[in-house]
C-alpha positions in Angstrom: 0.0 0.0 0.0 3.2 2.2 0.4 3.5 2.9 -3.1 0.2 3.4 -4.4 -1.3 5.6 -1.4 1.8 7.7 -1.1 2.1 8.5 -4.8 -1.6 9.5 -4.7 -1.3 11.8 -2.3 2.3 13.2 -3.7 0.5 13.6 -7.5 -3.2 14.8 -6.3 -2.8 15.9 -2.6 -5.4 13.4 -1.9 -5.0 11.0 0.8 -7.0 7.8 0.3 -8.8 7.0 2.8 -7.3 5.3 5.5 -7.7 1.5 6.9 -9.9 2.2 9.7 -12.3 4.3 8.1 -12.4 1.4 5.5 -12.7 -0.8 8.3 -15.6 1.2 10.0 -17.3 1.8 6.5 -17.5 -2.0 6.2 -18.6 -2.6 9.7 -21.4 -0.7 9.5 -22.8 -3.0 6.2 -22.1 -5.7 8.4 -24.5 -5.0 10.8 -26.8 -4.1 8.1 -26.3 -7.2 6.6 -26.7 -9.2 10.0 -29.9 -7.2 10.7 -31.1 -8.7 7.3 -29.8 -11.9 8.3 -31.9 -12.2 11.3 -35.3 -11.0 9.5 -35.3 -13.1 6.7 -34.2 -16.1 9.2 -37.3 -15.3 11.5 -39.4 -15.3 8.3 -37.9 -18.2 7.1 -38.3 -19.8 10.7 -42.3 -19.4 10.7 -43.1 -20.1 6.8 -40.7 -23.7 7.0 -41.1 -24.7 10.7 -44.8 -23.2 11.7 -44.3 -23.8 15.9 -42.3 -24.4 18.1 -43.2 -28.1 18.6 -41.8 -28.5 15.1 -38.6 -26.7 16.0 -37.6 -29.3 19.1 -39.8 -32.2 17.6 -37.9 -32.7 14.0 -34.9 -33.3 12.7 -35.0 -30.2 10.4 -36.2 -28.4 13.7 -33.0 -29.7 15.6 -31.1 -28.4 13.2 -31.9 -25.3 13.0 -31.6 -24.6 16.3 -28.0 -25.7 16.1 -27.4 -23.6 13.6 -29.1 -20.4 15.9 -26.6 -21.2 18.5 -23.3 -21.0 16.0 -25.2 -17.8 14.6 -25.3 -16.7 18.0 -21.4 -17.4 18.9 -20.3 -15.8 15.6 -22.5 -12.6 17.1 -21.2 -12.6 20.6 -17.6 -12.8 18.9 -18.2 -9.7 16.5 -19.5 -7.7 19.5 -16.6 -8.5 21.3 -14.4 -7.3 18.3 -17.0 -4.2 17.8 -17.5 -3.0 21.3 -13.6 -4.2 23.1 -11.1 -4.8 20.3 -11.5 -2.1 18.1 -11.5 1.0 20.7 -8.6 -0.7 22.1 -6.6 -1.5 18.9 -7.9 2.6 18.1 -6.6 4.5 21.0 -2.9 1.7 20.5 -3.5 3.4 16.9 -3.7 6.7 18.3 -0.6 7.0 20.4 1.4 5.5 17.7 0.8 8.1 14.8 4.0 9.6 13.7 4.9 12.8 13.5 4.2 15.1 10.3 7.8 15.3 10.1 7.9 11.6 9.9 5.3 11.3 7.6 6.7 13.7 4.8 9.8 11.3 5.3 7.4 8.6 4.5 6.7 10.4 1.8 9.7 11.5 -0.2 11.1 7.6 0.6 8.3 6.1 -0.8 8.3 8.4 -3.7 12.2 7.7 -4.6 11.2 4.2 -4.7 13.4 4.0 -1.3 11.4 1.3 0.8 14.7 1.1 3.3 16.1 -1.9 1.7 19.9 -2.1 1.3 
């Protein structure tokens, strides 16, 4: 990514748009998608099972419910990643920006095809 988003910036004096709004930009149409996930699976869940008798009493039934309770991990495990990780791995973010000194550096090296190999 050197290359490419720091001879953007050097020929337009646009910065692309960094990895965590990328990263924040997609999490948000994840939850979208999740929401969506979980309508169409509740529709889903009345049109092909009808009760809840059918849900515990089959073998389709049984399975779905096993398949809830790996949906339901995956969420707990994003939600961790959402609401501890990412602040966390932020503010580590944060308090390791370099300088704008360091970063025109970054720059001019990565323009002069210099990537600090010897």
């Amino acid at each position: 990514m050197c290359p490419t988003h720091y001879l953007v910036v050097a020929t337009t004096g646009v910065a692309l748009p960094s990895a965590r709004e990328a990263v924040l930009r997609l999490s948000t149409l994840g939850i979208v998608s999740v929401v969506t996930l979980v309508a169409t699976g509740i529709i889903n869940i009345l049109m092909l099972v009808g009760s809840v008798a059918a849900l515990v009493g089959t073998d389709y039934g049984r399975l779905l419910l096993v398949k809830i309770a790996l949906f339901l991990v995956m969420l707990a495990i994003a939600g961790v990643n959402r609401l501890l990780l990412t602040p966390q791995r932020a503010l580590a973010l944060e308090a390791s920006v370099p300088s704008q000194n360091a970063r025109a550096e970054g720059y001019t090296i990565c323009a002069n095809g210099d990537r600090g190999q010897n």
